[in-house]
C-alpha positions as CSV (number, residue, x, y, z in Angstrom):
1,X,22.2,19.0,-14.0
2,X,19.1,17.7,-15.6
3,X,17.0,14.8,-14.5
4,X,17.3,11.6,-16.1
5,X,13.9,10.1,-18.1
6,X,13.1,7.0,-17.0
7,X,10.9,5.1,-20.0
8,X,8.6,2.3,-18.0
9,X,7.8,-0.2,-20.8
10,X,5.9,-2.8,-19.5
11,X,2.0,-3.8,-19.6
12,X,-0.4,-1.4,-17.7
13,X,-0.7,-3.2,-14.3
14,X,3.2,-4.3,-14.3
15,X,3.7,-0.7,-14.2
16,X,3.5,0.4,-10.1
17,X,5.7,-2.6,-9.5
18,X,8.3,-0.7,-12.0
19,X,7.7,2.4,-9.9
20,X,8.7,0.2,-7.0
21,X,11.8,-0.9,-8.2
22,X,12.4,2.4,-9.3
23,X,12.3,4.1,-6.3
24,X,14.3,1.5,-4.4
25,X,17.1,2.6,-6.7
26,X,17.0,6.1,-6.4
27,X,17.7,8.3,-2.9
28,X,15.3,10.6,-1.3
29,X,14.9,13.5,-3.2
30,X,16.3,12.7,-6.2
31,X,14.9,13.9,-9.1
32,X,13.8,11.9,-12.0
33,X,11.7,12.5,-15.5
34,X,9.0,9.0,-16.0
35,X,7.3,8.1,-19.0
36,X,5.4,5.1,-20.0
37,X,6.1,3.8,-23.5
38,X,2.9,3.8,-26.1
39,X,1.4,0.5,-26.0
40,X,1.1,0.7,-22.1
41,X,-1.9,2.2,-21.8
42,X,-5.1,0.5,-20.1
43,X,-8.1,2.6,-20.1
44,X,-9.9,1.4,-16.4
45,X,-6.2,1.7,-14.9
46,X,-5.8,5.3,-12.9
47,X,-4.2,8.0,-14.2
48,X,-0.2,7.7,-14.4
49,X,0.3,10.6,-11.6
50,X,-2.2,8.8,-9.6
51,X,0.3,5.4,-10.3
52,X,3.5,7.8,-9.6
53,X,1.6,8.9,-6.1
54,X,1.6,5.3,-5.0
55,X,4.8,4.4,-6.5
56,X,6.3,7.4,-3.9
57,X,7.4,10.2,-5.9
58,X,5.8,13.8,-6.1
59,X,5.4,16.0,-9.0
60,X,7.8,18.7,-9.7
61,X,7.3,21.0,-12.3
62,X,8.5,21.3,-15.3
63,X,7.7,17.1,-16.1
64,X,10.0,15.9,-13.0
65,X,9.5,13.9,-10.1
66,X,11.0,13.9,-7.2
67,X,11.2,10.6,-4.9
68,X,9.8,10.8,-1.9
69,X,11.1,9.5,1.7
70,X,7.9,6.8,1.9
71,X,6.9,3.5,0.6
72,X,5.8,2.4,-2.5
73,X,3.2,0.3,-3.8
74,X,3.5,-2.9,-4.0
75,X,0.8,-4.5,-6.1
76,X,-0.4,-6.2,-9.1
77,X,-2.6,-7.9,-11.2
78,X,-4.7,-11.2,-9.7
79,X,-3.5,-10.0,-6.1
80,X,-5.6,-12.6,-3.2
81,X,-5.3,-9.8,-1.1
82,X,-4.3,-6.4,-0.8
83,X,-3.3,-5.3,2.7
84,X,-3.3,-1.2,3.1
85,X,-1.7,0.3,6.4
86,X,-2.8,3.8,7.1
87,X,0.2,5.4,6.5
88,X,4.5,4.7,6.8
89,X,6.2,5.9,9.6
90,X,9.7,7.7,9.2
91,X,11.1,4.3,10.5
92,X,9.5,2.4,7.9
93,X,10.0,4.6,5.2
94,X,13.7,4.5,6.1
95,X,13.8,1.1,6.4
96,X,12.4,0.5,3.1
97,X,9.7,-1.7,4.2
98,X,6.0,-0.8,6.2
99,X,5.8,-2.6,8.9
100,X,9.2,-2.8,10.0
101,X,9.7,-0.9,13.9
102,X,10.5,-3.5,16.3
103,X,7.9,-4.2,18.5
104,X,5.5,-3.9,15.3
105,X,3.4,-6.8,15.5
106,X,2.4,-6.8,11.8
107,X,5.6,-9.2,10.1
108,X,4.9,-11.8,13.2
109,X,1.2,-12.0,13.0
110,X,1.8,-12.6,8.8
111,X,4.2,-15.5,9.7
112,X,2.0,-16.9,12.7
113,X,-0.7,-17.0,10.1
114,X,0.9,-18.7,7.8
115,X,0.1,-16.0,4.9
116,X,4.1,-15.6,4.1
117,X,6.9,-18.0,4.7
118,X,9.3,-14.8,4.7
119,X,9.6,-11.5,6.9
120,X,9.8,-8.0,5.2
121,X,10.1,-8.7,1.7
122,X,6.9,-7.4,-0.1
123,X,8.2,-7.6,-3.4
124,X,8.8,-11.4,-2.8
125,X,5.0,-11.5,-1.3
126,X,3.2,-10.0,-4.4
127,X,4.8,-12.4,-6.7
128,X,4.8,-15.4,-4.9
129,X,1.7,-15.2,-2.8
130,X,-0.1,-12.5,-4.7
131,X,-0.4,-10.6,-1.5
132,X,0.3,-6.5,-2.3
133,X,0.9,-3.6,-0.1
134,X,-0.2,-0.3,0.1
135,X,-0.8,2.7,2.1
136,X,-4.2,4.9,2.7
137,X,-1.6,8.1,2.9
138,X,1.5,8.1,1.4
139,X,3.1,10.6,3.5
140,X,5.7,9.2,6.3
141,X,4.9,10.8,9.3
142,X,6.2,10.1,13.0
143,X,3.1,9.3,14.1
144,X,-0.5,8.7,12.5
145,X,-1.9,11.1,14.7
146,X,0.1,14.0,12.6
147,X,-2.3,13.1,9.6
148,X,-5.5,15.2,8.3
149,X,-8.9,14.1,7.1
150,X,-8.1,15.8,4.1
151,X,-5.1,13.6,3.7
152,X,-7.6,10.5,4.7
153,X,-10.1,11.0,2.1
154,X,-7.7,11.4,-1.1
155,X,-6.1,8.2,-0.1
156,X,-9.4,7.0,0.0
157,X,-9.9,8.3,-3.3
158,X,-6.4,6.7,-5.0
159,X,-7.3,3.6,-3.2
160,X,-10.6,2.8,-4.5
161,X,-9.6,4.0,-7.9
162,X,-6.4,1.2,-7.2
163,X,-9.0,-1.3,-6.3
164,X,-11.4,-1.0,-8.8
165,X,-8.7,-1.3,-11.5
166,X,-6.8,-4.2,-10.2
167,X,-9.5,-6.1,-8.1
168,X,-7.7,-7.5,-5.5
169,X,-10.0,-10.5,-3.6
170,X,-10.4,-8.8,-0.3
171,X,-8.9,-5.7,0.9
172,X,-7.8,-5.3,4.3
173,X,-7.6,-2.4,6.3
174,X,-4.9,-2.8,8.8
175,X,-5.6,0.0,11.3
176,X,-9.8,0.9,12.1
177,X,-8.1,4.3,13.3
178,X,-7.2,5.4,9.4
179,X,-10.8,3.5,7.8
180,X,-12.7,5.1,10.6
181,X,-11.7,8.7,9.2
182,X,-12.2,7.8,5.7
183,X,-14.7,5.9,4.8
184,X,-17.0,5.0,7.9
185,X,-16.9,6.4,11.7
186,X,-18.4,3.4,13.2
187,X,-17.0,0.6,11.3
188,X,-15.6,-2.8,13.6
189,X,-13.2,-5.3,13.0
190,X,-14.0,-7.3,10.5
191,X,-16.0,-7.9,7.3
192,X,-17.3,-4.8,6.2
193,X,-21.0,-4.6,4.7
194,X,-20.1,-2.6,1.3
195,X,-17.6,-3.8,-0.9
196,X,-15.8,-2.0,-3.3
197,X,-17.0,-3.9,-6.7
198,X,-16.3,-8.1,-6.3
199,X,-13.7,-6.9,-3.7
200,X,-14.7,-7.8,-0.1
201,X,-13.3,-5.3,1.9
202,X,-11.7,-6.7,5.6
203,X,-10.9,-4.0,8.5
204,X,-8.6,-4.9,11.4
205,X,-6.9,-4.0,14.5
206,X,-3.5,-1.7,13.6
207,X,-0.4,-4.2,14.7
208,X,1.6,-1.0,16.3
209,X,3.3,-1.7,19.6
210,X,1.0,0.9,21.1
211,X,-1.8,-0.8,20.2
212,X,-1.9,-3.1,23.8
213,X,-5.1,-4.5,23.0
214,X,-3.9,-6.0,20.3
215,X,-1.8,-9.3,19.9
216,X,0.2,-11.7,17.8
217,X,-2.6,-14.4,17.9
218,X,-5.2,-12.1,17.8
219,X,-3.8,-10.4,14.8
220,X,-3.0,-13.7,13.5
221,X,-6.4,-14.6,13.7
222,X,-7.8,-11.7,11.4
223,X,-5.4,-12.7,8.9
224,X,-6.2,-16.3,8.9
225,X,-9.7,-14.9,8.3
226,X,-8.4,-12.7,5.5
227,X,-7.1,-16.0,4.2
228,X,-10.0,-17.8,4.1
229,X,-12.2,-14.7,2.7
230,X,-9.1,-14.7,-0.2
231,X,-9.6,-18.7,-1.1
């Protein structure tokens, strides 16, 4: 049975939001053909398998895609902030949502902060708060631990492309573990000295239940400063 195409006709940076939608609809490992429609094209935007990374599919030859058990992007043009975790756990990707173990401190921090007004929805959070999600690996895994620097680096390298295209406010880090092995080894919570272009980039304890040092209100309070960096 052959793949269905999939045509994504919309302007350039409404695109990875298509590719979210679409790969809510579609079960792991199904197999889809996407093309974006002439007219779509924006020259500073990433190339379209960089956008079909994020949105959570994989290549597979011949001009298929297969969708992947992860998350997808949730982001956008004019986003305040863009919050990146370092990578989705199998819970997480299963759930449909990053974020979403209980015992995660990441959804209650959010709300304590007073950055959403409603839990788990980050398709509801870009539009209405201009607040997008993404990942520094794609790849679920159990734990972070199971990831590469390899794997690291080329989300480093998707990411910054991401950024410099859409150009979010500030761009938070949530998890120094994942930032640490990317970008900079001795980087602190915080305000980080280099931005990426005019976005401030923000790095910050990960929420994870294993992370005992780290709290509601004291995760609360680097969002509330994520807030304030975002205007």
């Amino acid at each position: 049975m052959s793949a269905p195409k999939i045509v994504i006709d919309v302007p350039a940076a409404a695109v990875p939001l298509a590719l979210a939608d679409l790969h809510r609809s579609l079960a792991v490992d199904t197999l889809v053909r996407i093309a974006v429609a002439p007219g779509t094209a924006d020259s500073p935007a990433p190339a379209l398998d960089s956008l079909i990374e994020g949105g959570g599919f994989a290549a597979n030859p011949p001009s298929r895609y297969r969708r992947l058990r992860t998350l997808p992007d949730y982001v956008g043009p004019e986003m305040r902030v863009l919050l990146v975790g370092l990578n989705p756990s199998l819970y997480s990707a299963d759930a449909g949502v990053g974020f979403a173990r209980p015992g995660n401190r990441f959804w209650p921090a959010m709300m304590a902060a007073g950055l959403v007004d409603v839990a788990r929805e980050p398709r509801r959070m870009l539009i209405e708060h201009r607040i997008g999600m993404t990942d520094l690996v794609k790849r679920a895994t159990a734990r972070a631990d199971e990831l590469d620097i390899a794997e690291y680096r080329h989300g480093y390298e998707r990411l910054h492309s991401l950024v410099t295209w859409l150009q979010p406010t500030v761009l938070c880090i949530v998890g120094l573990s994942g930032w640490r092995a990317a970008v900079d080894r001795r980087a602190v919570a915080g305000p980080q000295a280099e931005s990426i272009g005019s976005t401030i980039v923000y790095v910050m304890p990960n929420p994870s239940g294993l992370n005992a040092h780290a709290t509601i209100d004291s995760l609360a309070d680097h969002f509330r400063a994520v807030n304030e960096l975002a205007g």
